[in-house]
N, C-alpha and C positions, 0 to 999 in steps of 0.2 A: 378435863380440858387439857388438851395438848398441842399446841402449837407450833410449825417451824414456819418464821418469817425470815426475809430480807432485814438486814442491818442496816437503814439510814443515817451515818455518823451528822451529829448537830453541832456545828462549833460554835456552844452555845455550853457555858460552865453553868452549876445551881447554887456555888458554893459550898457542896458536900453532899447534900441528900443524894441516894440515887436513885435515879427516878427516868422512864421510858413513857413514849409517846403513842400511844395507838390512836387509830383512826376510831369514830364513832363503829363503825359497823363491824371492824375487827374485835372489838369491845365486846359487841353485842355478844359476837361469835364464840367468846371464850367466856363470856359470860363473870364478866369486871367490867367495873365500876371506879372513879374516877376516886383516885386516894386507897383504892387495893392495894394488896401487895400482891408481886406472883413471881416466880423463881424461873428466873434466866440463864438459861444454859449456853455454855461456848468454849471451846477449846476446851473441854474437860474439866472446867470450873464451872460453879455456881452461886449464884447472888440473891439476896431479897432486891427488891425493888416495889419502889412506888409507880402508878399510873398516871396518868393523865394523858388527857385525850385532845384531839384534832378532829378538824374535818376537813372533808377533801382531802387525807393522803390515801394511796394507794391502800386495799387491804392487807396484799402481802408484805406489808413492809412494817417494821418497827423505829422511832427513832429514838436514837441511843446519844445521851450527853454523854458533855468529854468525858464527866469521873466515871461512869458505868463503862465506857469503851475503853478503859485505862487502866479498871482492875480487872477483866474480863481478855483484854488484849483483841480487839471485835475490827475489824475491818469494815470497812465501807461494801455493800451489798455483799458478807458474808451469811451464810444460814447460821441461828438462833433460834432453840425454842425457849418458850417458852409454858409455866406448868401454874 
């Protein structure tokens, strides 16, 4: 499973976990599950990350809280994959 999404920046803090948003059907697609971890790539770094899920966002899109866009350095509708 390989992915490159759209970066939806969330101004929305978790108090430290880092943790991204996928949509139901993008889930589907990569084949995660809600509490996975999957490795986010960007700017030539890389992260674990936790999931959790939405509905109704776009599929190509991921959303990214502030502490994951902060150690990753991610822009707002930058490409990201993820693995």
């Amino acid at each position: 499973m390989k992915l490159k999404l759209k970066a939806k920046l969330l101004d929305i803090g978790t108090g430290g976990p880092l943790i991204v948003l996928l949509d139901n059907d993008a889930a589907k697609k990569a084949g995660v599950f809600v509490g996975d971890r999957i490795k986010l790539s960007a700017n030539g770094s890389s992260i674990i990350c936790t999931i959790n899920l939405a509905q109704d966002e776009p599929q190509d899109t991921i959303g990214i809280f502030r502490e994951t866009a902060r150690v990753l350095r991610i822009k707002n509708k930058q490409t990201v994959t993820i693995t």
